[in-house]
C-alpha positions, 0 to 999 in steps of 0.5 A: 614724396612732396616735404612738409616744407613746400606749402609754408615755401609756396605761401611766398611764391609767385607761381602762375595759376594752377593749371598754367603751363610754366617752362622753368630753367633748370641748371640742376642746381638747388634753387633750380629744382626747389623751383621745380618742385614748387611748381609742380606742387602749386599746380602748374603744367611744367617742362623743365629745360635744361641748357647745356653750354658745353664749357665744362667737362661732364657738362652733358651729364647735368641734363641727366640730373634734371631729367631724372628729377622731372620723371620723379615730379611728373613734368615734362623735359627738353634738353638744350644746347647752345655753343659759347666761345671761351673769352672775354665777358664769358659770363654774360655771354653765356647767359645771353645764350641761355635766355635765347634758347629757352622759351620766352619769360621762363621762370627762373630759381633766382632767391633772395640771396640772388637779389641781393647779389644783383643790386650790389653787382649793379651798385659797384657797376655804377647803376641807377635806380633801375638795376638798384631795384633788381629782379621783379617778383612774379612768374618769371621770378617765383622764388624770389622772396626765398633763401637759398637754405632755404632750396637746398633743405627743401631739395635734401628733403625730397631726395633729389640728386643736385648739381654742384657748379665749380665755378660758383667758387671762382673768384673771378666773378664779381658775383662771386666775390660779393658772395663769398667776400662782400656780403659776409664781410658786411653782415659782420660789420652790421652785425645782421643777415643783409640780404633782408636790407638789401631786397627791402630797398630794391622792393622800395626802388622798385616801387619808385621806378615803376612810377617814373616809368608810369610818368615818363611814359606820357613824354615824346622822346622826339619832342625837344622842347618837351622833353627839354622842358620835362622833370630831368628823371622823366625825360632822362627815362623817355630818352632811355626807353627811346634809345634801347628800343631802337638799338634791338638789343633790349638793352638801354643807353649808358648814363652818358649817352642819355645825357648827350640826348638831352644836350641836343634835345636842350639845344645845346648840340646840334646831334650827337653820337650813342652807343650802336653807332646812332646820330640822333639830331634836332630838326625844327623842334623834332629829334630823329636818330638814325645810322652814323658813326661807328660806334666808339666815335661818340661825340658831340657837335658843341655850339649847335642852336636852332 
């Protein structure tokens, strides 16, 4: 049944090694059973999981969709389902959720369109290089150097049944609007497909972060005079890395936060306040961060020296 499509597709996938066993995240989507279908044709042993978010109506039924097309590949399939309270920054909530109830690094149908989605949303967001370099192509990520088109007529091929989500039309998502606004409002003015550009620098930016990272990892974040002393990028990188592993939430400091590390790293405050209600303080030449104010009292005690 496999499409003539799928070998020059894989040539450009990033699948594990056949035989490797591959959780896939699949919505029911095109790009989601693209991914599926390429993975069990570069040889991977793969479980498709399906999360149900219980947010519209008939939402349980798209479980039926993805276990159908597992049967018809040959994988295996779990359904999931998670609770999302209607609300503020639903979106983000929601994939949150998702990723806590799927397997650690499962691979998800995020395409080249995708990407470069994700570094415009990051760009308006006010990002750094970091989230200006987008997703990483490999296991996590196979189908990354793919166009969406691209999945849905490798999809349409094999005859398999899709999801359609209504809420990839709605406006009030900023992903939304940079889709079907921003990017064919762009491509129009530069008179060219952007999405090529625009993965291109990410993959540039990528290479770039990944050296910083590399450099910046011999840096002791809670060495003031060293990290004073430091190339700001690299000690800017030691401070992010330091701040989101001690918040547990994987997520790093904002841009301000870091700075208010440095200024008290440099001497100019005696300790600061960052976002997650942390104190981080100098004391001979060593920084130290522990619990303190709340944390929208994110403030700094100006005129501090050692």
């Amino acid at each position: 049944m496999l499409s003539g499509l799928v070998a020059p597709m894989l040539a450009r996938c990033t699948f594990p090694s056949r035989g490797a066993l591959l959780a896939c995240a699949v919505s029911g989507g095109a790009d989601s059973l693209a991914m599926l279908v390429l993975a069990v044709s570069a040889g991977c042993r793969v479980t498709a999981y399906h999360v149900d978010h219980g947010l519209r109506r008939g939402s349980a039924d798209e479980a039926d969709v993805v276990a159908e097309a597992a049967e018809r590949l040959r994988a295996d399939f779990v359904a999931l389902s998670v609770e999302c309270a209607l609300g503020p920054n639903l979106e983000a909530r929601a994939r949150d959720a998702r990723f806590a109830a799927l397997p650690r690094g499962a691979a998800t149908g995020h395409t080249a369109d995708d990407q470069a989605e994700t570094v415009l949303v990051n760009l308006l967001r006010g990002a750094g290089p970091t989230g200006l370099a987008g997703m990483r192509p490999g296991t996590r990520h196979p189908i990354l150097r793919l166009r969406r088109r691209e999945t849905r007529r490798l999809v349409e091929s094999v005859g398999l049944a899709v999801v359609e989500d209504p809420s990839n039309g709605d406006p009030l998502h900023l992903r939304n609007r940079i889709r079907h606004e921003l990017l064919p409002l762009a491509d129009e003015i530069a008179r060219r497909d952007l999405v090529p550009v625009v993965t291109r620098q990410a993959a540039l930016l990528a290479d770039d972060v990944d050296l910083l990272e590399e450099l910046s990892s011999a840096l002791d974040p809670t060495d003031a005079r060293a990290l004073a002393s430091a190339p700001v990028p690299l000690a800017r990188r030691a401070v992010r890395r330091w701040m989101r592993d001690l918040s547990g939430t994987g997520y790093p400091p904002d841009a301000a936060a870091v700075e208010r590390v440095l200024a008290v790293a440099r001497g100019e405050t005696l300790a600061c306040e960052v976002t997650g209600g942390l104190r981080v303080r100098r004391s001979r030449g060593v920084l130290s961060a522990e619990p303190g104010f709340p944390p929208d009292g994110e403030v700094g005690v100006p005129g501090a020296h050692e």
